[in-house]
C-alpha positions as CSV (number, residue, x, y, z in Angstrom):
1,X,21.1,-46.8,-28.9
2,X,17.7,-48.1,-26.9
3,X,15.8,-45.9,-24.7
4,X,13.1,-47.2,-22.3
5,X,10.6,-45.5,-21.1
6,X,8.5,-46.0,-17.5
7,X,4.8,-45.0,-17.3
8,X,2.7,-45.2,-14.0
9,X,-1.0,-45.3,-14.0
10,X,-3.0,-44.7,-10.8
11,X,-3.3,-48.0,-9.6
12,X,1.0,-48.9,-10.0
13,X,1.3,-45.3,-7.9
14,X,-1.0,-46.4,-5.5
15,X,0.9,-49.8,-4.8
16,X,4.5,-47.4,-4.6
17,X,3.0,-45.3,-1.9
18,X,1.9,-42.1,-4.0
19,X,-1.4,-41.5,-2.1
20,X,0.4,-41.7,1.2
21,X,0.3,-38.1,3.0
22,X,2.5,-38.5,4.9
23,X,5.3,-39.6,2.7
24,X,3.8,-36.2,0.5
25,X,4.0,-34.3,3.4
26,X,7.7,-34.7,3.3
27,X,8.0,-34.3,-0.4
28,X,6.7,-31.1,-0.6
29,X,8.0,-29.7,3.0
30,X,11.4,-30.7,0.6
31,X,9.9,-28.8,-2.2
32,X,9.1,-25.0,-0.7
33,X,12.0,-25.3,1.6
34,X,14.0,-25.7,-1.6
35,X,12.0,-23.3,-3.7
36,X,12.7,-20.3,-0.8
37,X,16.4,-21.4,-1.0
38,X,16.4,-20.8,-4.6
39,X,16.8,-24.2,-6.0
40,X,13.6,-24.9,-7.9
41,X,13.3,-23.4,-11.3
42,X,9.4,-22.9,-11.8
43,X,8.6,-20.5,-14.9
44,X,5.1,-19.4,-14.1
45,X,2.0,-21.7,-15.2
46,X,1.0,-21.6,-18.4
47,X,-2.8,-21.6,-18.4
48,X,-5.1,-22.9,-21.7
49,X,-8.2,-20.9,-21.1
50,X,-11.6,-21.6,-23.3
51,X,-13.3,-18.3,-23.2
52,X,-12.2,-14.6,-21.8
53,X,-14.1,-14.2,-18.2
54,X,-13.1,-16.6,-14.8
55,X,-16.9,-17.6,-15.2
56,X,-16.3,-18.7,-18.6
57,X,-13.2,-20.8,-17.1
58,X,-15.3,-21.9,-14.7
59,X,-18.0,-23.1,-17.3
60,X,-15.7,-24.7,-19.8
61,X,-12.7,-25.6,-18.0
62,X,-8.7,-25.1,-18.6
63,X,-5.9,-27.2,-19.1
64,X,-2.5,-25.8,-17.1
65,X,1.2,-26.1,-17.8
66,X,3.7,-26.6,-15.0
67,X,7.7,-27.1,-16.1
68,X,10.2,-27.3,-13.8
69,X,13.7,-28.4,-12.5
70,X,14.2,-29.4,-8.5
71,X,17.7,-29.3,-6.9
72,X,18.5,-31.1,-3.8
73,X,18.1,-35.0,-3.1
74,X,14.8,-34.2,-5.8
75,X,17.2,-33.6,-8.5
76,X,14.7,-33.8,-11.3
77,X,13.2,-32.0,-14.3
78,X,9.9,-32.4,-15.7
79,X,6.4,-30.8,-16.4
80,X,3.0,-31.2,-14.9
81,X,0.1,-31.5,-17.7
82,X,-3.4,-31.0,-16.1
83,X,-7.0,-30.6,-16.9
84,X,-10.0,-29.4,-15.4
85,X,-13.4,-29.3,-16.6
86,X,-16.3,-28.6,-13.8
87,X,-18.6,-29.9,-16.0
88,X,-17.3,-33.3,-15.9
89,X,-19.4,-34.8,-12.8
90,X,-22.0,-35.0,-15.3
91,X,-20.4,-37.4,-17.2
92,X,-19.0,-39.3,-13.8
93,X,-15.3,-37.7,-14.2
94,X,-13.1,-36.3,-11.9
95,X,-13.0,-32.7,-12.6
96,X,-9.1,-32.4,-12.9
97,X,-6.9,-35.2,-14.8
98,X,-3.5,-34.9,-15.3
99,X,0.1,-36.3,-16.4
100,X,3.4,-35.8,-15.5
101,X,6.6,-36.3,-17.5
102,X,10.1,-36.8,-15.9
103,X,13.0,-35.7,-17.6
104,X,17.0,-36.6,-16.9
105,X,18.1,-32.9,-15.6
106,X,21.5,-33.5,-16.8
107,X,20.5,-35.7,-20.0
108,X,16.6,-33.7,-20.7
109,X,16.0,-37.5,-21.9
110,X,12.5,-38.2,-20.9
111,X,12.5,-41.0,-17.9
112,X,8.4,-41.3,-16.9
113,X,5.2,-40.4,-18.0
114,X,2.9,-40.8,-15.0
115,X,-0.6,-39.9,-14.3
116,X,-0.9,-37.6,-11.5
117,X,-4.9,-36.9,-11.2
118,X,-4.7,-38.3,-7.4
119,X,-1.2,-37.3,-6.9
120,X,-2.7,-33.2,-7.6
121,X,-4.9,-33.7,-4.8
122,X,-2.6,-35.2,-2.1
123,X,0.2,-33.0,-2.1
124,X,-2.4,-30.0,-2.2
125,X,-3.3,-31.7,0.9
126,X,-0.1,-32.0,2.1
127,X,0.6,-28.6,1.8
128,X,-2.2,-27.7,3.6
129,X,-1.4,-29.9,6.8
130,X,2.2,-28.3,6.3
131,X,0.5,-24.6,6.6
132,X,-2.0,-26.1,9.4
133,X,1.2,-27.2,11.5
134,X,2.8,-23.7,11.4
135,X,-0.4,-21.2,11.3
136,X,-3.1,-23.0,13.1
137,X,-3.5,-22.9,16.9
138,X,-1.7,-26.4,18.8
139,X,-5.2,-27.1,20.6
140,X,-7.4,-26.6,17.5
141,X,-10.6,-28.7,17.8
142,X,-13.1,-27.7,15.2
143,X,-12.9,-27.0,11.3
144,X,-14.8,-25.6,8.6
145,X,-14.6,-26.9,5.1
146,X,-16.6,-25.3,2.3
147,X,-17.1,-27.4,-0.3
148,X,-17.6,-30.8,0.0
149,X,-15.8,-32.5,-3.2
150,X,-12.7,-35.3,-4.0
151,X,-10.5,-32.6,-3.1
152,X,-12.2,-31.2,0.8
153,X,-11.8,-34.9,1.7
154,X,-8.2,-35.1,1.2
155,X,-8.0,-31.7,3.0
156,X,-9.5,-33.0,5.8
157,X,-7.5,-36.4,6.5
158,X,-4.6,-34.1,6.0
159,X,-5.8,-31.6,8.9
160,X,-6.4,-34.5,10.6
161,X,-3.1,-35.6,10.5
162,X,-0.9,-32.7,12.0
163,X,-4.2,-31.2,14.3
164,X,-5.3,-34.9,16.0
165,X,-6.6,-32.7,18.0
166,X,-9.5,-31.7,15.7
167,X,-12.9,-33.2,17.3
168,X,-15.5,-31.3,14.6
169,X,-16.0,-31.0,10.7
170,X,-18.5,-28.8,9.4
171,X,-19.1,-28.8,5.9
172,X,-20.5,-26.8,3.7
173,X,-21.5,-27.1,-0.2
174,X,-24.1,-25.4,-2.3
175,X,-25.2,-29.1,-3.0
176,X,-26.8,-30.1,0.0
177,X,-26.7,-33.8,-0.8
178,X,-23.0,-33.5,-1.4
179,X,-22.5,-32.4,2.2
180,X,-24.3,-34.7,3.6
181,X,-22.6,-37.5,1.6
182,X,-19.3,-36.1,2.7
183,X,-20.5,-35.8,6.5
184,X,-21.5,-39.5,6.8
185,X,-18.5,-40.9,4.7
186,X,-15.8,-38.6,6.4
187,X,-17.0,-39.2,10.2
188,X,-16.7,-42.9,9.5
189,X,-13.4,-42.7,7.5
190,X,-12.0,-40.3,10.7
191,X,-14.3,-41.2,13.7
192,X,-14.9,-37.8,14.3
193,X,-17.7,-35.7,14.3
194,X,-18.4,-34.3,10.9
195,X,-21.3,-32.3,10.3
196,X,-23.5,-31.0,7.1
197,X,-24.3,-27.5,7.9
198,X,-26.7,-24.8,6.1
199,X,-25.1,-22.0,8.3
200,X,-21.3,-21.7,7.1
201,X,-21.0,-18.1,8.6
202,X,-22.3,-19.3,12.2
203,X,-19.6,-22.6,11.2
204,X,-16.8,-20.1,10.2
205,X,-17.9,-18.8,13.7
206,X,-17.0,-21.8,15.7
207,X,-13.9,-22.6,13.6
208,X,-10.4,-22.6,14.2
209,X,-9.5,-23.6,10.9
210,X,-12.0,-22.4,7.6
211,X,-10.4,-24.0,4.3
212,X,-12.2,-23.4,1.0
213,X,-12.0,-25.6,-2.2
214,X,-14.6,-24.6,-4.1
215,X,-15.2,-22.9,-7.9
216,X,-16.7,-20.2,-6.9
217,X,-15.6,-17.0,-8.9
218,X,-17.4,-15.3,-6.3
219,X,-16.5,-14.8,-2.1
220,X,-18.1,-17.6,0.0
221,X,-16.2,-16.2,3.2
222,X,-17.0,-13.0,4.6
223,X,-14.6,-10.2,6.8
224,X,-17.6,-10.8,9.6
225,X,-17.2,-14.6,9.2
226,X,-13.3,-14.4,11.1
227,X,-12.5,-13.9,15.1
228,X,-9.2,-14.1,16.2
229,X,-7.4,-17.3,16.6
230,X,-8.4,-18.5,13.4
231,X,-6.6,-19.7,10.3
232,X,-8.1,-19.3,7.1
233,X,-6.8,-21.3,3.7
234,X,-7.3,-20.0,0.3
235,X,-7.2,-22.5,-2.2
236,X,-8.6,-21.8,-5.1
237,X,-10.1,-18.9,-6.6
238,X,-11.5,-15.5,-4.8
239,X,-13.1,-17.6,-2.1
240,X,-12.4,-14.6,0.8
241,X,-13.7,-11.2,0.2
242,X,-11.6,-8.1,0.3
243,X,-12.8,-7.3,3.9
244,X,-11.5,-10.1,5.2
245,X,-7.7,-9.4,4.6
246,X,-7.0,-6.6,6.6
247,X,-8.3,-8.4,9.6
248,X,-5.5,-10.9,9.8
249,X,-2.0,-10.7,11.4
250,X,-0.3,-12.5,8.9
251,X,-0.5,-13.4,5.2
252,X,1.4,-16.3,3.9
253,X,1.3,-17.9,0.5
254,X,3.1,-20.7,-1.0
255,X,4.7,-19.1,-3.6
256,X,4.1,-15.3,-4.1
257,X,5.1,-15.2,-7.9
258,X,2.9,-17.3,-8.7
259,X,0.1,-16.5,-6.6
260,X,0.7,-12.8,-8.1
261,X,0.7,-14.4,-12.4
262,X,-2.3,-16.6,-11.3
263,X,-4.4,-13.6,-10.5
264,X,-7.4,-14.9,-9.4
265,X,-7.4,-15.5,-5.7
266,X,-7.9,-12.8,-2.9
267,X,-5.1,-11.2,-2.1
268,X,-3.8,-11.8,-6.0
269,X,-6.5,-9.4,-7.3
270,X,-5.9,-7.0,-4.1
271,X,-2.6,-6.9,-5.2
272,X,-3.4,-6.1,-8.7
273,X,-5.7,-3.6,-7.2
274,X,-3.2,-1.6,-5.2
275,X,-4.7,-2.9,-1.6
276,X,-2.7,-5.5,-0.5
277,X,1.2,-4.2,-1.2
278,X,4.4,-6.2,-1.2
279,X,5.7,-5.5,1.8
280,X,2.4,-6.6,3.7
281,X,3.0,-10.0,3.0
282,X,4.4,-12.0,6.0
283,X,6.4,-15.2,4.7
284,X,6.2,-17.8,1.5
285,X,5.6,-20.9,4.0
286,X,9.1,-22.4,2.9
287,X,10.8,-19.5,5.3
288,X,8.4,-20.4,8.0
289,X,9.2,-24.3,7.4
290,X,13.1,-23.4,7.2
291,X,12.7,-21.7,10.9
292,X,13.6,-18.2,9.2
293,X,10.2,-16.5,9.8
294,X,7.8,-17.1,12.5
295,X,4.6,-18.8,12.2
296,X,2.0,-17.9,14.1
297,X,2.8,-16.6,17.7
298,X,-0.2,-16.3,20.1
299,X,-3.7,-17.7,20.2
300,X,-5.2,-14.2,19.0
301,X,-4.0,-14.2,15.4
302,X,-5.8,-13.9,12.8
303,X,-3.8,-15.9,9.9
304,X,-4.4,-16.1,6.1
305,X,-2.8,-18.9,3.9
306,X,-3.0,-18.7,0.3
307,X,-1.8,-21.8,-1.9
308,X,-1.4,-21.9,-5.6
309,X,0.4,-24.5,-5.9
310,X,3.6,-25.8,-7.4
311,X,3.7,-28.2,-10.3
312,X,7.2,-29.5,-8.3
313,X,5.7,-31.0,-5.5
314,X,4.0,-33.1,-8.0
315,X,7.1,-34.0,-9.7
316,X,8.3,-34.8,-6.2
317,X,6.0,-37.1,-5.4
318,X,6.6,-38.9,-8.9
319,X,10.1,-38.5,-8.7
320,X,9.7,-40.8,-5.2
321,X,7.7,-43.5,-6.5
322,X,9.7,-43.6,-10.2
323,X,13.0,-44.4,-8.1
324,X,11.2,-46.7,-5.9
325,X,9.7,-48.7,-9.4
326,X,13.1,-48.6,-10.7
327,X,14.7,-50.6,-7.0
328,X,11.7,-52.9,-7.1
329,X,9.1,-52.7,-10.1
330,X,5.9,-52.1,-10.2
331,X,5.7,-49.6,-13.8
332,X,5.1,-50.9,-17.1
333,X,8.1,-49.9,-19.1
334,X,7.9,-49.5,-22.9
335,X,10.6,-48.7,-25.7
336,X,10.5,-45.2,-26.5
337,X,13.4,-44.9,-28.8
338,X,14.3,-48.0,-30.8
Protein backbone atom coordinates (compact mmCIF):
# COMPACT_ATOMS: atom_id res chain seq x y z
CA UNK A 1 0.00 0.00 0.00
CA UNK A 2 1.11 3.80 -1.08
CA UNK A 3 0.09 6.77 0.77
CA UNK A 4 0.43 10.33 -0.57
CA UNK A 5 0.64 13.07 1.17
CA UNK A 6 -0.50 16.94 0.17
CA UNK A 7 1.46 19.96 1.75
CA UNK A 8 0.43 23.66 1.08
CA UNK A 9 2.75 26.52 1.57
CA UNK A 10 1.58 30.12 1.75
CA UNK A 11 1.76 31.01 -1.63
CA UNK A 12 -0.40 27.46 -3.15
CA UNK A 13 -3.09 28.72 -0.16
CA UNK A 14 -3.15 31.99 -1.43
CA UNK A 15 -3.91 30.92 -5.13
CA UNK A 16 -6.95 28.41 -3.44
CA UNK A 17 -8.53 31.31 -1.84
CA UNK A 18 -7.20 30.86 1.87
CA UNK A 19 -6.67 34.60 2.53
CA UNK A 20 -10.14 35.38 1.30
CA UNK A 21 -12.40 36.84 4.44
CA UNK A 22 -15.04 36.37 3.21
CA UNK A 23 -14.89 32.75 2.22
CA UNK A 24 -13.31 32.55 6.20
CA UNK A 25 -16.01 34.33 7.41
CA UNK A 26 -18.16 31.43 6.37
CA UNK A 27 -15.85 28.81 7.64
CA UNK A 28 -15.75 29.80 10.92
CA UNK A 29 -19.56 31.13 11.19
CA UNK A 30 -19.72 26.95 10.29
CA UNK A 31 -17.25 26.39 12.96
CA UNK A 32 -18.89 28.02 16.40
CA UNK A 33 -22.29 27.40 15.15
CA UNK A 34 -21.10 23.70 15.13
CA UNK A 35 -19.02 24.00 18.31
CA UNK A 36 -22.33 25.41 20.40
CA UNK A 37 -24.28 22.40 18.74
CA UNK A 38 -21.85 20.13 20.17
CA UNK A 39 -20.12 18.81 17.19
CA UNK A 40 -16.54 19.96 17.47
CA UNK A 41 -14.29 18.08 19.73
CA UNK A 42 -11.59 20.73 20.89
CA UNK A 43 -9.51 19.36 24.04
CA UNK A 44 -8.23 22.56 25.51
CA UNK A 45 -4.84 24.12 24.09
CA UNK A 46 -1.94 22.81 25.03
CA UNK A 47 0.51 25.75 25.66
CA UNK A 48 4.74 25.31 25.53
CA UNK A 49 5.69 28.04 27.79
CA UNK A 50 9.55 29.21 28.15
CA UNK A 51 9.66 30.65 31.54
CA UNK A 52 6.91 30.85 34.59
CA UNK A 53 5.43 34.59 34.52
CA UNK A 54 2.96 35.99 31.20
CA UNK A 55 6.00 38.62 31.01
CA UNK A 56 8.35 35.87 30.61
CA UNK A 57 5.89 34.41 27.78
CA UNK A 58 5.76 37.63 26.52
CA UNK A 59 9.74 37.95 26.39
CA UNK A 60 10.46 34.49 25.07
CA UNK A 61 7.56 33.32 23.30
CA UNK A 62 5.33 29.90 23.31
CA UNK A 63 4.54 27.48 20.92
CA UNK A 64 0.51 26.22 21.29
CA UNK A 65 -1.19 22.93 20.52
CA UNK A 66 -4.62 22.84 19.04
CA UNK A 67 -6.21 19.09 18.16
CA UNK A 68 -9.49 18.65 17.02
CA UNK A 69 -12.32 16.85 15.14
CA UNK A 70 -15.21 18.95 13.16
CA UNK A 71 -18.58 17.40 12.33
CA UNK A 72 -20.87 18.76 9.77
CA UNK A 73 -20.07 19.42 5.95
CA UNK A 74 -16.26 20.13 7.86
CA UNK A 75 -15.93 16.63 8.63
CA UNK A 76 -12.31 16.69 9.48
CA UNK A 77 -9.65 15.89 12.21
CA UNK A 78 -6.45 17.49 12.62
CA UNK A 79 -4.24 19.74 14.91
CA UNK A 80 -3.00 23.29 14.72
CA UNK A 81 0.87 23.69 15.55
CA UNK A 82 1.87 27.39 16.24
CA UNK A 83 4.55 29.62 17.32
CA UNK A 84 5.03 32.84 18.58
CA UNK A 85 8.04 34.68 19.51
CA UNK A 86 7.65 38.76 20.00
CA UNK A 87 11.06 39.04 19.61
CA UNK A 88 11.03 38.02 16.17
CA UNK A 89 10.60 41.56 14.29
CA UNK A 90 14.06 41.92 15.08
CA UNK A 91 15.11 39.35 13.04
CA UNK A 92 12.29 40.47 10.16
CA UNK A 93 9.80 37.52 11.18
CA UNK A 94 6.32 37.33 11.64
CA UNK A 95 5.78 36.87 15.24
CA UNK A 96 3.47 33.77 15.00
CA UNK A 97 4.21 30.78 12.43
CA UNK A 98 2.37 27.89 12.28
CA UNK A 99 1.30 24.38 10.56
CA UNK A 100 -1.56 22.48 10.41
CA UNK A 101 -2.02 18.74 9.83
CA UNK A 102 -5.17 17.08 8.42
CA UNK A 103 -6.19 13.81 9.40
CA UNK A 104 -8.92 11.22 7.71
CA UNK A 105 -11.58 11.37 10.81
CA UNK A 106 -12.64 7.92 9.94
CA UNK A 107 -9.11 6.57 8.80
CA UNK A 108 -6.68 9.08 11.43
CA UNK A 109 -4.43 8.67 8.20
CA UNK A 110 -2.75 12.00 7.83
CA UNK A 111 -4.12 13.83 4.45
CA UNK A 112 -2.19 17.65 4.63
CA UNK A 113 0.42 19.37 6.23
CA UNK A 114 -0.26 23.00 5.51
CA UNK A 115 1.25 26.14 6.77
CA UNK A 116 -1.30 28.27 8.41
CA UNK A 117 0.87 31.58 9.60
CA UNK A 118 -1.61 33.82 7.41
CA UNK A 119 -4.52 31.50 7.63
CA UNK A 120 -4.16 32.29 11.98
CA UNK A 121 -4.73 35.78 11.19
CA UNK A 122 -7.70 35.75 8.79
CA UNK A 123 -10.03 33.64 10.46
CA UNK A 124 -9.17 35.69 13.76
CA UNK A 125 -10.41 38.34 11.58
CA UNK A 126 -13.17 36.62 10.55
CA UNK A 127 -14.32 36.03 13.78
CA UNK A 128 -14.12 39.32 14.64
CA UNK A 129 -16.34 40.80 11.71
CA UNK A 130 -18.74 37.74 12.72
CA UNK A 131 -18.88 39.34 16.46
CA UNK A 132 -18.92 43.07 14.81
CA UNK A 133 -22.14 41.92 12.75
CA UNK A 134 -24.04 40.80 15.93
CA UNK A 135 -22.70 43.20 18.79
CA UNK A 136 -21.75 46.38 17.10
CA UNK A 137 -24.33 49.14 16.39
CA UNK A 138 -25.84 48.92 12.34
CA UNK A 139 -24.74 52.65 11.78
CA UNK A 140 -21.24 52.41 13.34
CA UNK A 141 -18.88 54.96 11.78
CA UNK A 142 -15.67 55.20 13.67
CA UNK A 143 -13.14 52.47 15.23
CA UNK A 144 -10.36 52.23 17.52
CA UNK A 145 -7.60 49.77 17.04
CA UNK A 146 -4.78 49.48 19.50
CA UNK A 147 -2.00 48.19 18.17
CA UNK A 148 -0.94 48.57 14.92
CA UNK A 149 0.64 45.13 13.73
CA UNK A 150 0.09 42.21 10.76
CA UNK A 151 -2.71 41.18 12.76
CA UNK A 152 -4.85 45.08 13.51
CA UNK A 153 -4.73 45.22 9.69
CA UNK A 154 -6.60 42.17 9.07
CA UNK A 155 -8.94 43.29 11.87
CA UNK A 156 -9.66 46.14 10.21
CA UNK A 157 -10.47 44.97 6.45
CA UNK A 158 -12.56 42.61 8.30
CA UNK A 159 -14.67 45.41 10.25
CA UNK A 160 -14.71 46.89 7.20
CA UNK A 161 -16.36 44.27 5.61
CA UNK A 162 -19.68 43.71 7.67
CA UNK A 163 -19.66 47.68 9.17
CA UNK A 164 -19.20 49.55 5.34
CA UNK A 165 -20.39 51.91 7.25
CA UNK A 166 -17.22 52.68 9.18
CA UNK A 167 -15.77 56.20 7.91
CA UNK A 168 -12.66 56.53 10.74
CA UNK A 169 -9.66 54.42 12.08
CA UNK A 170 -7.75 55.53 14.80
CA UNK A 171 -4.85 53.64 15.71
CA UNK A 172 -2.93 53.34 18.36
CA UNK A 173 0.61 51.62 19.13
CA UNK A 174 3.31 52.24 21.69
CA UNK A 175 5.56 52.48 18.46
CA UNK A 176 4.64 55.67 17.08
CA UNK A 177 6.19 54.94 13.74
CA UNK A 178 4.25 51.72 13.54
CA UNK A 179 1.00 53.76 13.70
CA UNK A 180 1.78 55.94 11.42
CA UNK A 181 2.90 53.31 8.95
CA UNK A 182 -0.38 51.57 9.53
CA UNK A 183 -2.44 54.94 9.09
CA UNK A 184 -0.96 55.76 5.62
CA UNK A 185 -1.04 52.06 4.33
CA UNK A 186 -4.56 51.15 5.70
CA UNK A 187 -6.38 54.59 4.49
CA UNK A 188 -5.03 53.72 0.99
CA UNK A 189 -5.70 49.97 1.09
CA UNK A 190 -9.60 51.04 2.49
CA UNK A 191 -10.02 54.74 1.31
CA UNK A 192 -11.07 55.63 4.51
CA UNK A 193 -9.89 57.88 7.02
CA UNK A 194 -7.34 56.21 9.22
CA UNK A 195 -5.60 58.11 11.70
CA UNK A 196 -2.37 57.76 14.09
CA UNK A 197 -3.35 58.94 17.34
CA UNK A 198 -1.30 59.67 20.71
CA UNK A 199 -4.68 59.92 22.64
CA UNK A 200 -6.30 56.28 22.64
CA UNK A 201 -8.56 57.15 25.67
CA UNK A 202 -10.06 60.49 23.89
CA UNK A 203 -10.10 57.71 20.55
CA UNK A 204 -11.86 54.97 22.76
CA UNK A 205 -14.06 58.09 23.33
CA UNK A 206 -15.22 58.62 19.93
CA UNK A 207 -15.45 54.92 19.15
CA UNK A 208 -18.04 52.58 18.41
CA UNK A 209 -16.00 49.80 18.09
CA UNK A 210 -12.37 49.56 20.38
CA UNK A 211 -10.48 46.14 19.34
CA UNK A 212 -7.16 45.39 20.94
CA UNK A 213 -4.34 43.14 19.52
CA UNK A 214 -1.58 43.92 21.34
CA UNK A 215 1.06 41.88 23.96
CA UNK A 216 0.51 43.79 26.51
CA UNK A 217 0.41 41.78 29.91
CA UNK A 218 -0.82 44.85 31.28
CA UNK A 219 -4.58 46.96 30.62
CA UNK A 220 -4.36 49.38 27.69
CA UNK A 221 -8.18 50.06 28.01
CA UNK A 222 -9.63 51.70 30.87
CA UNK A 223 -13.47 51.41 32.65
CA UNK A 224 -13.48 55.43 31.91
CA UNK A 225 -12.43 54.77 28.28
CA UNK A 226 -16.26 53.02 27.48
CA UNK A 227 -19.77 55.07 26.87
CA UNK A 228 -22.62 53.24 25.89
CA UNK A 229 -23.22 52.06 22.41
CA UNK A 230 -19.83 50.70 22.19
CA UNK A 231 -18.38 47.30 21.45
CA UNK A 232 -15.29 46.34 22.86
CA UNK A 233 -13.07 43.10 21.49
CA UNK A 234 -10.68 41.36 23.61
CA UNK A 235 -8.19 39.52 21.73
CA UNK A 236 -5.48 38.76 23.34
CA UNK A 237 -4.16 39.00 26.72
CA UNK A 238 -5.56 41.33 29.81
CA UNK A 239 -5.94 44.26 27.42
CA UNK A 240 -9.35 45.66 29.49
CA UNK A 241 -8.98 46.36 33.08
CA UNK A 242 -11.31 44.93 35.67
CA UNK A 243 -13.34 48.16 35.87
CA UNK A 244 -14.36 48.00 32.64
CA UNK A 245 -16.44 44.74 32.82
CA UNK A 246 -19.13 45.56 34.96
CA UNK A 247 -20.06 48.46 32.75
CA UNK A 248 -21.19 46.34 29.84
CA UNK A 249 -24.65 44.82 29.11
CA UNK A 250 -23.39 41.77 27.70
CA UNK A 251 -20.36 39.55 27.67
CA UNK A 252 -19.80 37.14 24.90
CA UNK A 253 -16.83 34.94 24.23
CA UNK A 254 -16.13 32.55 21.54
CA UNK A 255 -15.64 29.66 23.41
CA UNK A 256 -15.98 29.94 27.33
CA UNK A 257 -13.86 26.73 28.16
CA UNK A 258 -11.30 27.81 26.64
CA UNK A 259 -11.31 31.31 27.40
CA UNK A 260 -11.63 30.01 31.16
CA UNK A 261 -8.08 27.13 30.57
CA UNK A 262 -6.30 30.10 28.70
CA UNK A 263 -6.47 32.30 31.76
CA UNK A 264 -4.97 35.23 30.70
CA UNK A 265 -7.55 37.63 29.31
CA UNK A 266 -10.02 39.91 31.32
CA UNK A 267 -12.79 38.32 32.21
CA UNK A 268 -10.61 34.79 32.37
CA UNK A 269 -8.61 36.08 35.39
CA UNK A 270 -11.98 37.75 36.85
CA UNK A 271 -13.27 34.56 36.74
CA UNK A 272 -10.44 32.91 38.42
CA UNK A 273 -10.79 35.76 40.83
CA UNK A 274 -14.34 35.17 41.86
CA UNK A 275 -15.70 38.57 40.08
CA UNK A 276 -17.03 37.72 36.98
CA UNK A 277 -19.31 34.34 37.78
CA UNK A 278 -20.82 31.83 35.33
CA UNK A 279 -24.02 32.86 35.14
CA UNK A 280 -22.93 36.52 34.11
CA UNK A 281 -21.87 35.57 30.90
CA UNK A 282 -24.38 36.39 28.10
CA UNK A 283 -23.88 33.91 25.04
CA UNK A 284 -20.65 31.95 23.29
CA UNK A 285 -21.24 33.84 19.85
CA UNK A 286 -22.23 30.46 18.04
CA UNK A 287 -25.82 30.87 20.03
CA UNK A 288 -26.01 34.35 18.95
CA UNK A 289 -25.04 33.27 15.16
CA UNK A 290 -27.56 30.22 15.51
CA UNK A 291 -30.47 33.00 16.30
CA UNK A 292 -30.76 31.32 19.93
CA UNK A 293 -29.57 34.36 22.02
CA UNK A 294 -29.84 37.84 21.20
CA UNK A 295 -27.14 40.07 20.17
CA UNK A 296 -27.10 43.25 20.93
CA UNK A 297 -30.58 45.01 21.23
CA UNK A 298 -30.50 48.86 21.45
CA UNK A 299 -28.03 51.61 20.67
CA UNK A 300 -27.20 52.05 24.58
CA UNK A 301 -25.28 48.77 25.23
CA UNK A 302 -22.37 48.50 26.34
CA UNK A 303 -20.98 44.97 24.81
CA UNK A 304 -17.76 42.98 25.53
CA UNK A 305 -16.48 40.27 23.10
CA UNK A 306 -13.78 38.06 24.20
CA UNK A 307 -12.03 35.67 21.50
CA UNK A 308 -9.64 32.94 22.19
CA UNK A 309 -9.71 31.31 19.45
CA UNK A 310 -10.38 27.85 18.05
CA UNK A 311 -7.63 25.87 16.40
CA UNK A 312 -10.92 24.46 14.20
CA UNK A 313 -11.62 27.33 12.32
CA UNK A 314 -8.09 26.94 11.10
CA UNK A 315 -8.60 23.51 10.19
CA UNK A 316 -11.67 24.86 8.36
CA UNK A 317 -10.12 26.99 6.36
CA UNK A 318 -7.54 24.27 5.35
CA UNK A 319 -9.99 21.70 5.14
CA UNK A 320 -11.62 24.23 2.15
CA UNK A 321 -8.68 24.84 0.18
CA UNK A 322 -7.23 20.92 0.66
CA UNK A 323 -10.64 19.72 -1.10
CA UNK A 324 -10.43 22.50 -3.56
CA UNK A 325 -6.35 21.28 -4.45
CA UNK A 326 -7.61 17.85 -4.62
CA UNK A 327 -10.77 18.96 -7.57
CA UNK A 328 -8.08 21.13 -9.32
CA UNK A 329 -4.39 21.11 -8.05
CA UNK A 330 -2.39 23.53 -6.93
CA UNK A 331 -0.40 21.44 -3.69
CA UNK A 332 2.68 19.69 -4.09
CA UNK A 333 2.03 16.14 -3.14
CA UNK A 334 4.79 13.89 -1.80
CA UNK A 335 4.84 10.02 -0.89
CA UNK A 336 4.49 9.67 2.76
CA UNK A 337 4.32 6.02 3.03
CA UNK A 338 6.03 3.84 0.39
Amino acid sequence: MKLELMFLNDAQLRALGAYDIRAAIDDVREVLTLHVQHQVNSPSKVVLRWGTTVEDENRYGRCNAMPCCIGGNINMAGIKWLGSNPQNFKQGLPRATGLVILNDPDTKIPLCVADCTQVSGVRTGAASALAIDKLAKKDASTILLMGAGFQARLQLESAKIVRPSLKKCYVYDIRPEQSAKYAAEMSRKLNMEVIATDDPKQASLESDIVITVTISAVPVVFGDWLHPGQTCLNLADFEYEYACIPQCSKVVVDDWEGVKHRQISTVSLMYRDGLFKEEQLHAELGEILLGNKPGRENDEEIIYFNSVGLGAEDLAVITRCYRKALKEGGGTVVPYWE
